[in-house]
TORPANU-705353 format. One line per field, with one value per atom (N, C-alpha, C): residue number from 1; atom name; x, y, z. Coordinates in steps of 0.05 Angstrom, whole numbers, plus 5000, padded with zeros to 4 digits. Example, Ala and Ser with C-alpha at 12.3 -4.5 7.8 and 13.67 -1.06 7.14 Angstrom:
// residues 2
pos: c(1 1 1 2 2 2)
site: c(N CA C N CA C)
X: c(5264 5246 5264 5257 5273 5258)
Y: c(4886 4910 4934 4955 4979 5001)
Z: c(5156 5156 5156 5142 5143 5157)
END
This chain:
// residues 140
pos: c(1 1 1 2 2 2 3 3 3 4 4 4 5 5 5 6 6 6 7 7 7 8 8 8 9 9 9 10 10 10 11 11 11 12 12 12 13 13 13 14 14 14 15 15 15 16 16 16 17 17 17 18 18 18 19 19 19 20 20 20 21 21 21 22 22 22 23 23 23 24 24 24 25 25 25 26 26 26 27 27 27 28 28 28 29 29 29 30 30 30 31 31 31 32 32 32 33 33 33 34 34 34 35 35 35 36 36 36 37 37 37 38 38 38 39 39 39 40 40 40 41 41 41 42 42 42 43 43 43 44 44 44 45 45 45 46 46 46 47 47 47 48 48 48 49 49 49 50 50 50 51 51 51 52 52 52 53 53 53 54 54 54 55 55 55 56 56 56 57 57 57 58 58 58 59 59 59 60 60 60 61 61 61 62 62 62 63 63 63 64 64 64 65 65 65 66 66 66 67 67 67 68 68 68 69 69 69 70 70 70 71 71 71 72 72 72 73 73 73 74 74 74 75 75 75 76 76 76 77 77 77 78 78 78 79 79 79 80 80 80 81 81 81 82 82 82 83 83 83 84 84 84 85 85 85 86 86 86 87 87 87 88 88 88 89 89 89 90 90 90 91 91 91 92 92 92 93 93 93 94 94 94 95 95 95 96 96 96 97 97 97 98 98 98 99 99 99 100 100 100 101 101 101 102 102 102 103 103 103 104 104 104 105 105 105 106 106 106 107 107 107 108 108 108 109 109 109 110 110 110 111 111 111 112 112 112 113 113 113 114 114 114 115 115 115 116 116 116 117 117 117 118 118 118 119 119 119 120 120 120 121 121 121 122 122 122 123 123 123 124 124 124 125 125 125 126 126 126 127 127 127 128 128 128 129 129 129 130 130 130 131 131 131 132 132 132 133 133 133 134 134 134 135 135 135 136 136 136 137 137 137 138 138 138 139 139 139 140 140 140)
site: c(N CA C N CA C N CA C N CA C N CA C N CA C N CA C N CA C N CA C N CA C N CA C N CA C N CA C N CA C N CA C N CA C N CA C N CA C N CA C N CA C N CA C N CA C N CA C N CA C N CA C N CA C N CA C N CA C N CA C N CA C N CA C N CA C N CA C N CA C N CA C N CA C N CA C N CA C N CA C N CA C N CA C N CA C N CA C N CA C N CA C N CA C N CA C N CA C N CA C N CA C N CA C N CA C N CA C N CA C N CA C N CA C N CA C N CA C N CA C N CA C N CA C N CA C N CA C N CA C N CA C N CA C N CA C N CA C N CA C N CA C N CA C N CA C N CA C N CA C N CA C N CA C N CA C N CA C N CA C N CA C N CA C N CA C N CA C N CA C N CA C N CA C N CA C N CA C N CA C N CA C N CA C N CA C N CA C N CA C N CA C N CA C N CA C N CA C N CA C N CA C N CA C N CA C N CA C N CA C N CA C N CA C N CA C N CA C N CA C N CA C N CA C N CA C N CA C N CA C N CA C N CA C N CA C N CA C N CA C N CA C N CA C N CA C N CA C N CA C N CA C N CA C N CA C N CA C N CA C N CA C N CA C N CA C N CA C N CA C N CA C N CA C N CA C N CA C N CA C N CA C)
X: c(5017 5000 5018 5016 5026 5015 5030 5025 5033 5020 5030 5016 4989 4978 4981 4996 5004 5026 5051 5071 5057 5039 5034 5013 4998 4987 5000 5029 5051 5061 5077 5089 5067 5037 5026 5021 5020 5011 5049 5073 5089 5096 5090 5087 5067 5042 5029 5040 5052 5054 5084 5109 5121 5116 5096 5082 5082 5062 5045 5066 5090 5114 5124 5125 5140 5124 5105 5092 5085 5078 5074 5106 5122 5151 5152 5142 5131 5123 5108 5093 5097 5125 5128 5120 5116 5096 5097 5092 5080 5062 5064 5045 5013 5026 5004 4988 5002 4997 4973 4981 4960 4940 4941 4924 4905 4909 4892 4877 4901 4890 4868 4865 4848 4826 4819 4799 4790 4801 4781 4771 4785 4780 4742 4744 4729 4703 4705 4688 4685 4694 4674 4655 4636 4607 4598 4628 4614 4632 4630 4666 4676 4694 4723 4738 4737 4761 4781 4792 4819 4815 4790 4784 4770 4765 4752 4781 4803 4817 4834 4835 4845 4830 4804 4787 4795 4790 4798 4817 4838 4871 4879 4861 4874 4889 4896 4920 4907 4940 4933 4926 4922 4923 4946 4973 4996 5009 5002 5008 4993 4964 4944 4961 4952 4966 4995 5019 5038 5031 5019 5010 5003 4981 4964 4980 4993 5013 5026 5050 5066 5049 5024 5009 5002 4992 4982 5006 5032 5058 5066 5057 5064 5050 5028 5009 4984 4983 4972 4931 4936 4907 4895 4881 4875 4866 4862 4841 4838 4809 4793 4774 4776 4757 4731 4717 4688 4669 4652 4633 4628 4609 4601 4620 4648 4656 4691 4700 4728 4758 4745 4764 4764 4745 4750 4755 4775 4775 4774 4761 4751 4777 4779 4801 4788 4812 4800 4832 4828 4843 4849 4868 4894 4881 4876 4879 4904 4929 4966 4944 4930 4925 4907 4891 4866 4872 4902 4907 4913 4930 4938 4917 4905 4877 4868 4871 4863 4882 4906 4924 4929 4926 4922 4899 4875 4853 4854 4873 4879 4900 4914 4931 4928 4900 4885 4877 4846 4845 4844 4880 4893 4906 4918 4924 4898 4877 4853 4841 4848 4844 4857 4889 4912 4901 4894 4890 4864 4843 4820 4828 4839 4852 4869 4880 4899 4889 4867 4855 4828 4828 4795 4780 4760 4743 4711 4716 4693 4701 4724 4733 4735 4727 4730 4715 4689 4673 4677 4695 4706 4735 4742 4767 4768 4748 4748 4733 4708 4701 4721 4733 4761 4774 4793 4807 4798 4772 4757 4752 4741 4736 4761 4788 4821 4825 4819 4824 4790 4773 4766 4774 4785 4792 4819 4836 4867 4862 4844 4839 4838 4855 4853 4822)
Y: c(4976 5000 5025 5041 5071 5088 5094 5107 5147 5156 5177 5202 5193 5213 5221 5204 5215 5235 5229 5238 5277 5271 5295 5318 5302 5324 5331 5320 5324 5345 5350 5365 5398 5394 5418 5426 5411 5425 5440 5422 5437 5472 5466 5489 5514 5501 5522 5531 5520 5535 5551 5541 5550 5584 5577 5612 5628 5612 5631 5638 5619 5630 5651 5648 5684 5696 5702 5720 5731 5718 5723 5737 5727 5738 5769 5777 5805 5826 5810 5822 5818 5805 5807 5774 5756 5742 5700 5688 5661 5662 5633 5622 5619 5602 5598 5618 5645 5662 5681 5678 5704 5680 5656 5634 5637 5638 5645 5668 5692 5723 5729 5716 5700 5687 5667 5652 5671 5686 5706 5726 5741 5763 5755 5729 5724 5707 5706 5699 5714 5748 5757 5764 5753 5753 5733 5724 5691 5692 5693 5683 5655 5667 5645 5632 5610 5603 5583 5580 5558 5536 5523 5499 5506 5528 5529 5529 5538 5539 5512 5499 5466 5460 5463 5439 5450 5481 5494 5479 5483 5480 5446 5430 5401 5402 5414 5423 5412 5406 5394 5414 5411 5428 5452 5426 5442 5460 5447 5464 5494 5492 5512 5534 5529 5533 5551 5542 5550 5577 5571 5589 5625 5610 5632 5652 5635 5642 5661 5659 5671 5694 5689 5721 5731 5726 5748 5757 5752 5759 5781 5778 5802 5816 5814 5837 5828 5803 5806 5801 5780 5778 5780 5776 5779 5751 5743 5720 5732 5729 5748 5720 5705 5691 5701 5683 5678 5682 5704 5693 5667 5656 5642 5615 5613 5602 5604 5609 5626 5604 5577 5563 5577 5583 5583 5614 5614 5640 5646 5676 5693 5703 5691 5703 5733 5747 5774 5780 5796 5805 5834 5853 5871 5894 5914 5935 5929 5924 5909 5890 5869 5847 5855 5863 5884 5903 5914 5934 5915 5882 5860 5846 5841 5826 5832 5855 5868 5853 5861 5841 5813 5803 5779 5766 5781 5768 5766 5788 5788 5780 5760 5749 5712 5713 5685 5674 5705 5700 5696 5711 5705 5676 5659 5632 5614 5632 5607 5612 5637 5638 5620 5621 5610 5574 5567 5538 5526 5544 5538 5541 5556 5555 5536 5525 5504 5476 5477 5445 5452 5471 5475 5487 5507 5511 5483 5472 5451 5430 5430 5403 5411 5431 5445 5429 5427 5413 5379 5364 5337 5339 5357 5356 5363 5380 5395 5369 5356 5333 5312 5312 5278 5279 5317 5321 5319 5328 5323 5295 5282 5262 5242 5244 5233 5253 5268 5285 5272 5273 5249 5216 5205 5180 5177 5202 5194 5204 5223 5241 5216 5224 5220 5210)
Z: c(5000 5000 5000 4984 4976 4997 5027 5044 5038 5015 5011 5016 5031 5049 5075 5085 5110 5106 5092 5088 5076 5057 5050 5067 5086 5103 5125 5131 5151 5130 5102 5092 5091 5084 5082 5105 5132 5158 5162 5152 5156 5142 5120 5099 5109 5123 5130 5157 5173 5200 5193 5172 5173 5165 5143 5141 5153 5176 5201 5212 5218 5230 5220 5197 5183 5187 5184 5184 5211 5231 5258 5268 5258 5268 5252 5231 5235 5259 5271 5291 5317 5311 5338 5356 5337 5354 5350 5346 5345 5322 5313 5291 5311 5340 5358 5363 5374 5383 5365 5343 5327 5318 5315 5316 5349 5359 5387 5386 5377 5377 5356 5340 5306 5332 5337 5355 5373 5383 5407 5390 5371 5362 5346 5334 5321 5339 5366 5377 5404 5404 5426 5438 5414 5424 5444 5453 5473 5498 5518 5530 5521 5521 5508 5532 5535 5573 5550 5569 5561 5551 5557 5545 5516 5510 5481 5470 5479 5461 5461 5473 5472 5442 5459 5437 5409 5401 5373 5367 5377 5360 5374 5384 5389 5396 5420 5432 5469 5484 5513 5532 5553 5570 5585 5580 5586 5569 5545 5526 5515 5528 5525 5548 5571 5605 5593 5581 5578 5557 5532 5509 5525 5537 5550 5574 5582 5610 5586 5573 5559 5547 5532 5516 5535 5569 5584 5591 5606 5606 5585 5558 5533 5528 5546 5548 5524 5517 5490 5497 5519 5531 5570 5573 5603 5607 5637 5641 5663 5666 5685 5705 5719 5735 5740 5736 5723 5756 5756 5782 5801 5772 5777 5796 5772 5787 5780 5789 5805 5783 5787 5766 5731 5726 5704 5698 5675 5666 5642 5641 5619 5607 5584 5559 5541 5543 5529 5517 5494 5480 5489 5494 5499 5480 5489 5466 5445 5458 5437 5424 5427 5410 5395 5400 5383 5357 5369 5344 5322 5334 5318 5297 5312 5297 5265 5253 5228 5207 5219 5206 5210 5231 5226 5218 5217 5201 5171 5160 5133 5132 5146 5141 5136 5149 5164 5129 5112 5095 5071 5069 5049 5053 5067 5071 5054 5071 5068 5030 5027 4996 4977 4981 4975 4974 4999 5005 4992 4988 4967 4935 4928 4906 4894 4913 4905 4906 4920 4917 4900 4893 4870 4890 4876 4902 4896 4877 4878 4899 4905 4929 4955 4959 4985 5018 5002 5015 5020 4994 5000 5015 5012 5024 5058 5066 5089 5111 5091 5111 5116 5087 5098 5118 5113 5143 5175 5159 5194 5204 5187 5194 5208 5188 5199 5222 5233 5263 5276 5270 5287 5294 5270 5267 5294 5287 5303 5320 5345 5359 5386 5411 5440 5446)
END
């Protein structure tokens, strides 16, 4: 069996983060990081805690924990503890992250233009379920 799908969605997830890396090193910043600052910006109509952002990016806890620790440290977000209940905390974006956001939303998509274009935009919809479905298949 010609195992040449694995090999190639390991080379384009590398290709795309190496991007986000240049480009985020513009600003000062992480591929992760404006990928987070991208997820809140685009969902403050809701609170955002730490576990929304695990689940987003399939990412662990320690690794969320460390992310977040470092952007409130750079000033980039807050976590604010929740009334109701004191464990969890409220993620908010930095006036610094806020001025970021414009550009990194036009930076988000132009990628995602780039990435529809290159697989057709008629395959968008076969392509976007396969991947999901193999991140459910290999998923914890």
């Amino acid at each position: 069996m010609n195992r040449k799908f694995g090999t190639l969605i390991k080379k384009v997830n590398n290709s795309v983060t190496r991007n986000a890396d240049k480009f985020a090193q513009t600003l000062g910043l992480t591929s992760v990081q404006i990928s987070i600052i991208d997820y809140i910006a685009h969902n403050e109509e809701k609170d955002v805690f730490q576990r929304d952002i695990e689940k987003e990016f399939n990412i662990r806890r320690a690794t969320a924990t460390s992310s977040l620790k470092l952007m409130e440290d750079r000033n980039l977000i807050t976590r604010t503890p929740v009334k109701k209940d004191a464990r969890l905390k409220q993620l908010k974006l930095t006036p610094k992250a806020n001025n970021l956001s414009k550009q990194i939303d036009d930076y988000f998509n132009e990628t995602e233009k780039i990435i529809i274009d290159a697989i057709g935009p008629e395959n968008k919809l076969t392509v976007s379920n396969g991947l999901s479905k193999i991140i459910n298949q290999l998923s914890d």
